[in-house]
VEXDREN-2710 file (C-alpha; in Angstrom, 1 decimal):
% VEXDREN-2710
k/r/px/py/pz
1/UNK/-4.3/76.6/-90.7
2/UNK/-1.9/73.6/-89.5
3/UNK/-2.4/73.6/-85.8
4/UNK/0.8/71.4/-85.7
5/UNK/2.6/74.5/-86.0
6/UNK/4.2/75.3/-82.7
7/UNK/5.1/79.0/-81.6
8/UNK/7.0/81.0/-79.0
9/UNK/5.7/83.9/-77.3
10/UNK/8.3/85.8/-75.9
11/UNK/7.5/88.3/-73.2
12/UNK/10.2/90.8/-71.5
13/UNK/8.7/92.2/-67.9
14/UNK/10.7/95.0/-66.2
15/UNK/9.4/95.7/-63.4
16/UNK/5.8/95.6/-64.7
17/UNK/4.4/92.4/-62.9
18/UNK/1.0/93.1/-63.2
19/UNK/0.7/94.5/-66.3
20/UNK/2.5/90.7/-67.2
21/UNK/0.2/88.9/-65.7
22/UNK/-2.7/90.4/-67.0
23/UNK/-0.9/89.9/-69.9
24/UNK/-0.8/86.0/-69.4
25/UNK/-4.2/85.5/-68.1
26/UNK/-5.6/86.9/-71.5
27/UNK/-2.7/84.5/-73.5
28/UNK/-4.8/81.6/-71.2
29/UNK/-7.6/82.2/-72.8
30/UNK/-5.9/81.8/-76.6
31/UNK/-7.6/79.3/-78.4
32/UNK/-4.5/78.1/-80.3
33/UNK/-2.4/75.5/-77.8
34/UNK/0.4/74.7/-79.6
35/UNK/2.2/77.5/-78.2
36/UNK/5.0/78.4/-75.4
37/UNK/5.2/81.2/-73.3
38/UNK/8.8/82.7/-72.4
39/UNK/9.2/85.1/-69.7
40/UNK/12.1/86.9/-69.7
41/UNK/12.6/88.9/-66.4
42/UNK/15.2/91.7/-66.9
43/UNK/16.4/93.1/-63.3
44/UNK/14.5/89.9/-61.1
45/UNK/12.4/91.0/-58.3
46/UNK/12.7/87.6/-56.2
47/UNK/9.4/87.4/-54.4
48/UNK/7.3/88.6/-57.6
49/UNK/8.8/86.5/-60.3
50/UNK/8.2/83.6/-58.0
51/UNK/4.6/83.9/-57.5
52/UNK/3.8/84.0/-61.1
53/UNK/6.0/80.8/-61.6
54/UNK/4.2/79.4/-59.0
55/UNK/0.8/80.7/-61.0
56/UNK/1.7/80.2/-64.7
57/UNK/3.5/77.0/-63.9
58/UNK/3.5/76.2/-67.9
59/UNK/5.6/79.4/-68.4
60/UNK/9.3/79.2/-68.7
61/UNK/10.7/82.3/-66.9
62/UNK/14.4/83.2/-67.3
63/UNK/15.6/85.5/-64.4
64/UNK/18.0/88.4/-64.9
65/UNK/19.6/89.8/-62.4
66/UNK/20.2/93.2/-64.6
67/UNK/17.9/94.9/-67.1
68/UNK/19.4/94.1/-70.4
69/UNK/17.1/96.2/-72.0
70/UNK/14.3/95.1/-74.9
71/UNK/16.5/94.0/-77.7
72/UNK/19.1/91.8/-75.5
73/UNK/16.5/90.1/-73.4
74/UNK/13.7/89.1/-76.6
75/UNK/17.4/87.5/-78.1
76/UNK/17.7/85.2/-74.7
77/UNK/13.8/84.1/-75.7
78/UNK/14.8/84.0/-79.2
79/UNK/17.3/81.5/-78.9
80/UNK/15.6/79.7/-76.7
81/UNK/12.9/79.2/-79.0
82/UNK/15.7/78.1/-81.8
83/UNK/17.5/75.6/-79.7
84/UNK/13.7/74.2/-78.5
85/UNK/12.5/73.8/-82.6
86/UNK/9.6/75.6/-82.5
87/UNK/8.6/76.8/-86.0
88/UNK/7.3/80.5/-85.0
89/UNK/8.8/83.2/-82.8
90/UNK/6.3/86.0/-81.6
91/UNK/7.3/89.1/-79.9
92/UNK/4.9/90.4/-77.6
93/UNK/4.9/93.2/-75.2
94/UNK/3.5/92.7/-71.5
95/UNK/1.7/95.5/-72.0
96/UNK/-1.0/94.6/-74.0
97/UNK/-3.7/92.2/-73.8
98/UNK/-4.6/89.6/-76.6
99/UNK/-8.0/88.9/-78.4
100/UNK/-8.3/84.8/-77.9
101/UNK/-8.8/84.5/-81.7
102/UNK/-5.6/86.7/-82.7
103/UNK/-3.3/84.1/-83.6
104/UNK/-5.5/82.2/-86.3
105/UNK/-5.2/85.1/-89.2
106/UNK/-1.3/85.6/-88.5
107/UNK/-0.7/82.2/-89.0
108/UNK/-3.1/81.7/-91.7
109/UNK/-1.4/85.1/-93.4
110/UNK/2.4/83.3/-93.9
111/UNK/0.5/80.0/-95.6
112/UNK/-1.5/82.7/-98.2
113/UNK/1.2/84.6/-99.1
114/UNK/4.8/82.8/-98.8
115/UNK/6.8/86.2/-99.8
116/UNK/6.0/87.8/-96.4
117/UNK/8.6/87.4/-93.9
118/UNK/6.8/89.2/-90.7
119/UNK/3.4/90.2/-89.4
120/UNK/1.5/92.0/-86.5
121/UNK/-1.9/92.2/-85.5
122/UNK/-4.1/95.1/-85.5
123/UNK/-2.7/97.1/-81.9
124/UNK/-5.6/99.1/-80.3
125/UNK/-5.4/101.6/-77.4
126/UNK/-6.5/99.5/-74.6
127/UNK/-10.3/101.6/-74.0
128/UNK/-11.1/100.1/-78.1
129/UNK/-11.4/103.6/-78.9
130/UNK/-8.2/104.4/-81.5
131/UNK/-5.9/102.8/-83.3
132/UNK/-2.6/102.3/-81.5
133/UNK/-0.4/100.7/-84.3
134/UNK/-1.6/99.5/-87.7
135/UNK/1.8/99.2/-89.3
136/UNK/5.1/101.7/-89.9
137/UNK/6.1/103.7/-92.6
138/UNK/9.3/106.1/-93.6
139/UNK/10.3/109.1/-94.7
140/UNK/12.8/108.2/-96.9
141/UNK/14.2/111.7/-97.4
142/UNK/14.0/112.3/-93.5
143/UNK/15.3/109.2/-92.5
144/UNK/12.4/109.1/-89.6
145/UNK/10.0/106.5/-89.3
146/UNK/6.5/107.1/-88.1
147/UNK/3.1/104.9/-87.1
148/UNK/0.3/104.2/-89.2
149/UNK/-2.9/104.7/-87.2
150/UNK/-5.5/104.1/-89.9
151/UNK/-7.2/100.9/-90.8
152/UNK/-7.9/99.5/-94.0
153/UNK/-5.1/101.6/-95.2
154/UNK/-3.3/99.1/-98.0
155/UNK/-0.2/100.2/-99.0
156/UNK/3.0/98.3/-97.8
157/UNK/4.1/99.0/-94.8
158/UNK/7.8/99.8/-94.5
159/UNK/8.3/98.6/-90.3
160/UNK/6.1/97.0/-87.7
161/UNK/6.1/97.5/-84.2
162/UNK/8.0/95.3/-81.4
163/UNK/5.2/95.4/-79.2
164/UNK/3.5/92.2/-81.0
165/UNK/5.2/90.7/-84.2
166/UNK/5.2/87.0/-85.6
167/UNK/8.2/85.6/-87.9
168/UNK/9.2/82.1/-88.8
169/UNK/12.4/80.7/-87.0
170/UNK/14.0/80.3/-91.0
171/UNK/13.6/84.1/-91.5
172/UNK/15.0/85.1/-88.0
173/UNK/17.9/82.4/-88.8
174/UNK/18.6/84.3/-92.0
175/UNK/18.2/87.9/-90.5
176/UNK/19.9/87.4/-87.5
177/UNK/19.1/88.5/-84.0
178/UNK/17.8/92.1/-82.8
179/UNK/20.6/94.5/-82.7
180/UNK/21.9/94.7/-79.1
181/UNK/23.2/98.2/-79.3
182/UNK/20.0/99.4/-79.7
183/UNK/18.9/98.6/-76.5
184/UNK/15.6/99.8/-77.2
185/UNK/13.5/102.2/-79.6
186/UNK/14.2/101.7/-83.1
187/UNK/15.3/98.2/-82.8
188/UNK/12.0/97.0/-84.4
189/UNK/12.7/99.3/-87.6
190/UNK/15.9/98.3/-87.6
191/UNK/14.9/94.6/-87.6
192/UNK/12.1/95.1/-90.1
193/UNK/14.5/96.8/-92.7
194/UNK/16.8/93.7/-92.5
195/UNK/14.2/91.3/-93.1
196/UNK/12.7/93.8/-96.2
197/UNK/16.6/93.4/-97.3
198/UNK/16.1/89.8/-97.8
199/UNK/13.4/90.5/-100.1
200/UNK/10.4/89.8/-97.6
201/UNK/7.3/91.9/-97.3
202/UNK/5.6/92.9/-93.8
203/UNK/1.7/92.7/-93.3
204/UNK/-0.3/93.9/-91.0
205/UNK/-3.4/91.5/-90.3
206/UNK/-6.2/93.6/-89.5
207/UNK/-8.5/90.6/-88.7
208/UNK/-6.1/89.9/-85.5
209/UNK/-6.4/92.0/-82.7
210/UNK/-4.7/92.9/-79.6
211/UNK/-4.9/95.5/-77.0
212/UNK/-1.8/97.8/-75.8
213/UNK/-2.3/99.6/-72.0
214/UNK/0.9/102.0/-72.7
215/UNK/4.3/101.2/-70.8
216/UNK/5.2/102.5/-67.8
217/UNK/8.8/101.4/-68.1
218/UNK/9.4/104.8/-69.8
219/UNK/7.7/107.0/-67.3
220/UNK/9.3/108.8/-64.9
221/UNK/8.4/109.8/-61.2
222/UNK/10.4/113.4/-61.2
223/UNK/9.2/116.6/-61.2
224/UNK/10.5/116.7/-65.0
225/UNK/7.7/115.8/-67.0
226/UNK/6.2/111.9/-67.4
227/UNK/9.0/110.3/-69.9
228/UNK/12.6/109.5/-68.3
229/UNK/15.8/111.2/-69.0
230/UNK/17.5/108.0/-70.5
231/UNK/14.1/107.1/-72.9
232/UNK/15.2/110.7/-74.6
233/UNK/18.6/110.0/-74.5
234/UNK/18.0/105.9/-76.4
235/UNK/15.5/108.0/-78.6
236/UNK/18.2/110.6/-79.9
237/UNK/21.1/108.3/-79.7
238/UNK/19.1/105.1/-81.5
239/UNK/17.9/107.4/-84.3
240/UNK/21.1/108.3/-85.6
241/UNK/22.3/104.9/-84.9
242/UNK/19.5/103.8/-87.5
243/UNK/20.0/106.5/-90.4
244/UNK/23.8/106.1/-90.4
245/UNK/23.4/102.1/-90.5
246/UNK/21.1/101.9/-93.4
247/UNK/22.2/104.8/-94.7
248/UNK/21.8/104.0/-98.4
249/UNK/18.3/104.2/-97.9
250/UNK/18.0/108.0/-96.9
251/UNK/18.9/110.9/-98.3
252/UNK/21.9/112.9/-96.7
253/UNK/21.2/116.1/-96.4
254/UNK/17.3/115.5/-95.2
255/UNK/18.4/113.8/-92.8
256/UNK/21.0/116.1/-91.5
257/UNK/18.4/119.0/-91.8
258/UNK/15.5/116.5/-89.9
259/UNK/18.0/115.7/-87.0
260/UNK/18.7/119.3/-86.8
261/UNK/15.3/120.2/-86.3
262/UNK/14.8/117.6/-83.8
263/UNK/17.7/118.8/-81.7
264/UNK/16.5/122.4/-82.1
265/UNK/12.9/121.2/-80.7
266/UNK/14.0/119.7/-77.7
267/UNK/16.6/122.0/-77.1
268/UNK/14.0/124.8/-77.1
269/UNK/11.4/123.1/-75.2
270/UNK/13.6/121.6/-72.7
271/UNK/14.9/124.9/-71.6
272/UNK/11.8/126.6/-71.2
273/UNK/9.8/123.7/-68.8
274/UNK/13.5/124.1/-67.1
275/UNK/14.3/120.1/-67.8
276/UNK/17.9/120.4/-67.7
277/UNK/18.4/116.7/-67.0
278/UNK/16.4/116.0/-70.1
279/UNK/18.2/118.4/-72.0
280/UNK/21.5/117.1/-71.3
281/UNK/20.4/113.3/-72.1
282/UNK/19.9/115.0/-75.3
283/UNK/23.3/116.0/-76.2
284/UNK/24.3/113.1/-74.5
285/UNK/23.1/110.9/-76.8
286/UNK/24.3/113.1/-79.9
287/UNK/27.4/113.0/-79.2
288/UNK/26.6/108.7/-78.7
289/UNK/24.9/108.5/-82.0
290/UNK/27.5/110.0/-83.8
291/UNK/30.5/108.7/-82.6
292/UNK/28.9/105.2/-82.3
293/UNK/29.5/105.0/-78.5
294/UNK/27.8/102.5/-76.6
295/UNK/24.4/103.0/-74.4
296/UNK/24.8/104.2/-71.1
297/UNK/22.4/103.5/-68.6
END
C-alpha cells in the first residue's frame, strides 16, 4: 500500500453531534495518517459545532445554516477534496464507528485490481451480531434495489451503500457529483450505476470493517410510528426518480406492477395504524416522482 496516498473523509452531521463525535474519536484512532476529515454541518447548531472544532481542531468543519440534505452536503466535501488534491474521496456516515485497520484493504483493493472504480468495507450492526451492509444488488425486472447481508457471498455487486464508500478523485471527476435532486435515499444507487456505466466494477472488501449504530435523522417523535413523514415521502418519490432515470436498465411493465404494489402496501397499512400524515407523504411523493417535481421539505 502507498501510504503517500492522501484521502478525504467526508462526514455530513445533522443534528447527530454525538453520534459524530463518537464517530471521530474512533477515525483518531486510524492507523493510516495521511488522511483529512471534512465535517459538513447541515442546519449549524452554534454552540455544538463549536465545541467539536474546539476538540477535533484537525477537522475542517463547513457550517450550513440549512439542511441541504445528504447528496448536496457530501458534494460541498467533495469538491473540497478536488480543489485540495487529495487522491481519495471517502464517504462516511456519522453513524457508524470505524475498525483502526479498515482503511489498509480498501486502498490496497484499487492497486490489485485497477478495473474497480468504488469500494466499501464490510458494515456490521453496531452490537457485532449481523451483517448490516455487505454490498447491493437489483432486481432488474423490478427496478428495486435491495441489501446484501451475507458474507463471503461473491458475485458482483450491482450498488454499494453511502454510509461508507471509497473512490478515486479521477473516477468521481469522470462520473460527476451526487445527484442533488435526490436529496437522499437512492442517491448511492444512483451514483453506483453511473460509475458501473463507465465500465468500473464495485467491491466490497470484507477484510475492512466498520460499525453502523442506525440513524436517527429519520426517526420521528410523533405518535405515528418511528420513521418521519418526509423519509416516506424521499423514499417513494426517489424511487421512481431512479427507475425512470436509468430506465433502460429495467423492465417496463415490472416496474409499473412493483411500484403498484408498493403503493398498494403502504396505502393499506397506513390506513389501518390511522397514519394519515404518512399516507399522504405517500401520494405526495407519487405525484413528485412522476412528474419530476422537486423535493419538498
Amino acid at each position: 500500500m502507498n501510504l503517500n496516498k492522501k484521502i478525504a473523509i467526508i462526514i455530513v452531521n445533522w443534528k447527530q453531534y454525538e453520534l459524530t463525535i463518537n464517530c471521530l474519536l474512533s477515525l483518531q484512532k486510524v492507523e493510516y495518517k495521511n488522511l483529512e476529515v471534512i465535517l459538513v454541518d447541515n442546519e449549524s447548531n452554534f454552540e455544538k459545532i463549536n465545541k467539536i472544532k474546539s476538540d477535533f481542531n484537525k477537522v475542517e468543519v463547513i457550517e450550513s445554516k440549512e439542511n441541504l440534505g445528504f447528496a448536496a452536503a457530501n458534494n460541498i466535501g467533495i469538491k473540497y477534496a478536488i480543489k485540495n488534491k487529495f487522491e481519495y474521496v471517502m464517504l462516511l456516515n456519522n453513524d457508524t464507528e470505524v475498525n483502526k485497520k479498515f482503511l489498509k484493504p480498501l486502498l490496497d483493493s484499487f492497486q490489485n485490481d485497477n478495473s474497480l472504480g468504488a469500494v466499501q468495507p464490510l458494515i456490521m450492526n453496531y452490537n457485532k451480531a449481523k451483517v448490516w451492509n455487505a454490498g447491493g444488488y437489483l432486481n432488474n425486472f423490478f427496478g428495486s434495489p435491495y441489501t446484501n447481508k451475507l458474507k463471503n457471498k461473491k458475485r458482483q455487486i450491482d450498488w454499494i451503500t453511502g454510509c461508507c464508500v471509497l473512490l478515486k478523485t479521477k473516477v468521481i471527476k469522470k462520473v460527476g457529483l451526487i445527484d442533488e435532486d435526490f436529496f437522499a435515499y437512492y442517491e448511492d444507487v444512483d451514483w453506483s450505476l453511473r460509475i458501473k456505466k463507465l465500465g468500473y466494477k464495485l467491491g466490497v472488501v470484507e477484510s475492512s470493517v466498520i460499525f453502523h449504530h442506525g440513524t436517527k435523522s429519520s426517526k420521528n417523535s410523533n405518535f405515528e410510528g418511528n420513521l418521519s413523514p418526509f423519509v416516506h415521502y424521499l423514499n417513494i418519490r426517489n424511487h421512481i426518480y431512479l427507475v425512470k432515470k436509468h430506465s433502460d436498465k429495467f423492465n417496463f411493465i415490472g416496474v409499473l406492477f412493483y411500484q403498484f404494489l408498493k403503493i398498494l402496501f403502504y396505502s393499506i397499512y397506513f390506513m389501518l395504524r390511522l397514519r394519515f400524515s404518512k399516507l399522504k407523504m405517500v401520494y405526495r411523493g407519487l405525484n413528485d416522482g412522476i412528474n419530476n417535481k422537486q423535493i419538498k421539505k
